[in-house]
TORSE-395659 format. One line per field, with one value per residue (C-alpha): residue number from 1; residue in three letters; z, y, x. Coordinates in nm, 3 decimals, decimal comma. Example, Ala and Ser with C-alpha at 12.3 -4.5 7.8 and 13.67 -1.06 7.14 Angstrom:
2
num: [1;2]
residu: [ALA;SER]
zz: [0,780;0,714]
yy: [-0,450;-0,106]
xx: [1,230;1,367]
// end
This chain:
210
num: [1;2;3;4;5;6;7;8;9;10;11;12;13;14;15;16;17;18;19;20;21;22;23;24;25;26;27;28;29;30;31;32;33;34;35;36;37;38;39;40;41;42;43;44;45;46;47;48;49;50;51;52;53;54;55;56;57;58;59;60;61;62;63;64;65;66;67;68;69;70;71;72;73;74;75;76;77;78;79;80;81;82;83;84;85;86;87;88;89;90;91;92;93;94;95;96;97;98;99;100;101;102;103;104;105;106;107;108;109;110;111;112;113;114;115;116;117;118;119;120;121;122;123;124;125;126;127;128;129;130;131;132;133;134;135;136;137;138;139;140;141;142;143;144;145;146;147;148;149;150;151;152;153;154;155;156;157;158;159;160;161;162;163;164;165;166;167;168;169;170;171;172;173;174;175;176;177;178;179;180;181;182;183;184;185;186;187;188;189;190;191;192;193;194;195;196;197;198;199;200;201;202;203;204;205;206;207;208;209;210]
residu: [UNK;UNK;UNK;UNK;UNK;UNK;UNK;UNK;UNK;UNK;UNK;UNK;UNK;UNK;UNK;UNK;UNK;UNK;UNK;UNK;UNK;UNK;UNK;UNK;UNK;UNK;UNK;UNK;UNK;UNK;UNK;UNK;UNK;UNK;UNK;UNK;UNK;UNK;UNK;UNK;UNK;UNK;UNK;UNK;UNK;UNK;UNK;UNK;UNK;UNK;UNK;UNK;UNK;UNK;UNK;UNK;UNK;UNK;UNK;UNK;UNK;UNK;UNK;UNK;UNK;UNK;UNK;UNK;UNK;UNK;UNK;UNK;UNK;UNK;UNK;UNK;UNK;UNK;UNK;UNK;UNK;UNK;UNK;UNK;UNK;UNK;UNK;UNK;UNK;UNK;UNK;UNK;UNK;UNK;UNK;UNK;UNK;UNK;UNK;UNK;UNK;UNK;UNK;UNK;UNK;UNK;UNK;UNK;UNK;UNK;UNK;UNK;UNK;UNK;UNK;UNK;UNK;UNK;UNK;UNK;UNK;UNK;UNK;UNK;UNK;UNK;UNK;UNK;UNK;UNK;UNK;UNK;UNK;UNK;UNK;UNK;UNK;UNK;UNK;UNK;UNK;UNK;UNK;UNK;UNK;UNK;UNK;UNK;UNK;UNK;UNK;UNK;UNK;UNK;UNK;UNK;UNK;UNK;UNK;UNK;UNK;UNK;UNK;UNK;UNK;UNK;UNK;UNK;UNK;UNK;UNK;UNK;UNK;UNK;UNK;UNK;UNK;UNK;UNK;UNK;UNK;UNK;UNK;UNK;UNK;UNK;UNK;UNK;UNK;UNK;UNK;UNK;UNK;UNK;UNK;UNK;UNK;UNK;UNK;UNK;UNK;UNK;UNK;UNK;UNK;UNK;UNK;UNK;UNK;UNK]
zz: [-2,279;-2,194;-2,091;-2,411;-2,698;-2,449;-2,434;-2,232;-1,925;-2,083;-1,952;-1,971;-1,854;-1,478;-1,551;-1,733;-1,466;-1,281;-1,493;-1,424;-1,646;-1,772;-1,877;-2,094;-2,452;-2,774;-2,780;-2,451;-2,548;-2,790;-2,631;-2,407;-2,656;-2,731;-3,044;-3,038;-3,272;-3,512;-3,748;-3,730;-3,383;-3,067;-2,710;-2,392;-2,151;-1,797;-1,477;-1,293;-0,981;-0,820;-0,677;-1,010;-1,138;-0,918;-1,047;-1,370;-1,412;-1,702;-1,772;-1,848;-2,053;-2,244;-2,317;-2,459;-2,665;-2,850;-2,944;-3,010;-3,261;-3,414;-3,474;-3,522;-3,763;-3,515;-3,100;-2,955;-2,597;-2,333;-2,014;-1,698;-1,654;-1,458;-1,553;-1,361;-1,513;-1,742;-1,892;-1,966;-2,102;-2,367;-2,447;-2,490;-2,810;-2,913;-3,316;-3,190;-2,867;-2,832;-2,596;-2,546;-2,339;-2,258;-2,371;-2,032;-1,758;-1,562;-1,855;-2,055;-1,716;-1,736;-2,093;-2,039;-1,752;-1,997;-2,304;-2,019;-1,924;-2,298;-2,383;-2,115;-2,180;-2,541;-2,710;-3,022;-3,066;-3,433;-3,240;-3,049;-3,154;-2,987;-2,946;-2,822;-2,709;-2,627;-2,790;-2,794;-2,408;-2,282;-2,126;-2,432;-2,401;-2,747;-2,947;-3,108;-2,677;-2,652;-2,916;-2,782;-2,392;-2,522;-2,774;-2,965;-3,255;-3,191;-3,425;-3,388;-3,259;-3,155;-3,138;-2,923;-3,095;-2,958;-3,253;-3,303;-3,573;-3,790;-3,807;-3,827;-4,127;-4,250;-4,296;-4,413;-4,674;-4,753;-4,860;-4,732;-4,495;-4,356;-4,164;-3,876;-4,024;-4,337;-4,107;-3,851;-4,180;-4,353;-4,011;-3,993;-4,318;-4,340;-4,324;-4,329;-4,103;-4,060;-3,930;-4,170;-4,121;-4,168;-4,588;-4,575;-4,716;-4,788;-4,617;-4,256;-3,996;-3,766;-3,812;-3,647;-3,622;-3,456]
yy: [2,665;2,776;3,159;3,171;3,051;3,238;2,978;2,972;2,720;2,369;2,006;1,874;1,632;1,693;1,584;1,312;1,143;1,148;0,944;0,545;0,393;0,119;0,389;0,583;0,502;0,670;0,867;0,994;1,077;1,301;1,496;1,634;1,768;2,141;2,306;2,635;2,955;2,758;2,560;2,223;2,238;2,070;2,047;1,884;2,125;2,059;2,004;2,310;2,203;2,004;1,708;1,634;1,606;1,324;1,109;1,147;0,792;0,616;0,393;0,657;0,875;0,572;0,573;0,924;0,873;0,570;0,772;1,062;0,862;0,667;0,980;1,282;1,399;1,518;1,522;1,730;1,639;1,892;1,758;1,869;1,884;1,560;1,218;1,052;0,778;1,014;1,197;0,847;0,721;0,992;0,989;0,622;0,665;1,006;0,990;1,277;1,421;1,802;1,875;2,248;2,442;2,738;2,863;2,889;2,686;2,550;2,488;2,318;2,116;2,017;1,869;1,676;1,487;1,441;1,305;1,063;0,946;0,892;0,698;0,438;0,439;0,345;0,625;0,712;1,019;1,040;1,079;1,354;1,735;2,007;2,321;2,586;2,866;3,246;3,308;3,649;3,638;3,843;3,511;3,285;3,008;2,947;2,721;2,496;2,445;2,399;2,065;1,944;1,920;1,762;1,538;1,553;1,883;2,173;2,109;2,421;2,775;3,027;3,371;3,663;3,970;4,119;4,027;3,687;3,417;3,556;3,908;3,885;3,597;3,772;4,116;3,831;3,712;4,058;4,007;4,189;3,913;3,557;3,383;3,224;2,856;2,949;3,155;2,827;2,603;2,827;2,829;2,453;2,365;2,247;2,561;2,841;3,118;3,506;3,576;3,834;3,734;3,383;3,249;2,947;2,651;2,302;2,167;2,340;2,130;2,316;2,570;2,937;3,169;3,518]
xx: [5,712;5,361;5,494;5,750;5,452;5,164;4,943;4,628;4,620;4,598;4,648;4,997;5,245;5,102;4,756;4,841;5,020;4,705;4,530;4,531;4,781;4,542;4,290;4,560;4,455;4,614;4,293;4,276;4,712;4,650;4,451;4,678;4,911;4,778;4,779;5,029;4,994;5,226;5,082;5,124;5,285;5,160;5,310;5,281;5,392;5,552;5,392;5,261;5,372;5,691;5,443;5,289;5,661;5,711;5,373;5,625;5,809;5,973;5,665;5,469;5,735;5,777;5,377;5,403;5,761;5,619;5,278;5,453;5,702;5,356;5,168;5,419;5,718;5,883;5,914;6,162;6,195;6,355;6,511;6,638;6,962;6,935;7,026;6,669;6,502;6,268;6,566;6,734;6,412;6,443;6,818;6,728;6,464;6,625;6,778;6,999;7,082;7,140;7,387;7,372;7,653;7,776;8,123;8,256;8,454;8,156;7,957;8,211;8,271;7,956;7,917;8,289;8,049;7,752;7,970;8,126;7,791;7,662;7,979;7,932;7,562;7,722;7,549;7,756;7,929;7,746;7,443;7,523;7,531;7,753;7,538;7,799;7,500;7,564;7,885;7,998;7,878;8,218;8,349;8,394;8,618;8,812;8,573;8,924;8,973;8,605;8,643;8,980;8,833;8,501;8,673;8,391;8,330;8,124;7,814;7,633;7,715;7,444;7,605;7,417;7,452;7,130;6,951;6,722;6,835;6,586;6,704;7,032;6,965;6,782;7,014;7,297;7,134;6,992;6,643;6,354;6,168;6,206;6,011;6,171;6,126;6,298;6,566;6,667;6,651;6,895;7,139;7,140;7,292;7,665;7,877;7,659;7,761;7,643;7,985;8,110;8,471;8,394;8,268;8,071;8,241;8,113;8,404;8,316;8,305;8,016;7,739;7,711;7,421;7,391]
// end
């Protein structure tokens, strides 16, 4: 996260660990989450280095989730690809889960494991969104198979082109600029697609953007 917004060196999730757990106070919290160049937007970035990962346990996660839910609109919370007791703290207060795959045998593999797990954690299906990511990759599996092996519906497809969201919404809708806000905003509502074979219908069952 710190290399794709460019931010400057700033505490994070690494340093925080190091602090004694009966000194963390909703002050001292906040101000480890650093401003980005988007207004309004603050993040606590990952660990520099594997050994502060592992001061990282589900106590403390837990510390930062509830302050995060207290004080912010929204948290968006990345994981590993790892079902430790950090990731499970999060799937655990997450609204909605994100589960993001690739359109191919491996990575559909994978998600039929991570749906498993969620069921018999007894997460509802309701709570969890399909994100079907590089489409158009060359080695797409048929989206229809896609939903039949999951059992579950693709929610949201992300199409590579070579073009960002924003572009390519922004040629779609054919206006002269967009910000990329406005862009993702547009992408996520119920049926809207920039496929050009494909019209938007209020009756679409999944999203796609290019």
């Amino acid at each position: 996260i710190k290399v794709m917004l460019n931010l400057p060196r700033c505490h994070g999730w690494g340093e925080l660990a190091k602090e004694e757990r009966s000194q963390i106070t909703p002050l001292l919290l906040g101000s480890y989450f650093t401003p980005t160049h988007y207004a309004e937007v603050l993040t606590l970035t990952a660990p520099d280095h594997p050994q502060d990962a592992e001061r990282i346990d589900a106590d403390l996660a837990n510390l930062v989730f509830a302050f995060s839910r207290q004080h912010y609109s929204y948290t968006l919370i990345d994981t590993p690809p790892a079902f430790d007791a950090v990731t499970l703290a999060a799937l655990d207060v997450s609204d909605l889960i994100l589960l993001v795959l690739t359109p191919t045998v491996p990575g559909v593999a994978s998600a039929v494991k991570a749906l498993e797990v969620f069921r018999e954690l007894g997460y509802r299906d309701e709570r969890v969104l399909v994100v079907n990511n590089f489409a158009n990759s060359g080695e797409d599996i048929n989206p229809a198979m896609i939903a039949k092996t999951l059992k579950h519906r693709i929610d949201f497809t992300i199409a590579d082109p070579g073009i960002g969201i924003r572009e390519n919404v922004r040629r779609f809708l054919k206006i002269p600029r967009i910000n990329s806000c406005d862009a993702i905003t547009w992408a996520l509502q119920e049926g809207h697609s920039t496929r050009q074979a494909i019209q938007p219908s209020k009756s679409s069952s999944s999203t796609t953007a290019q």
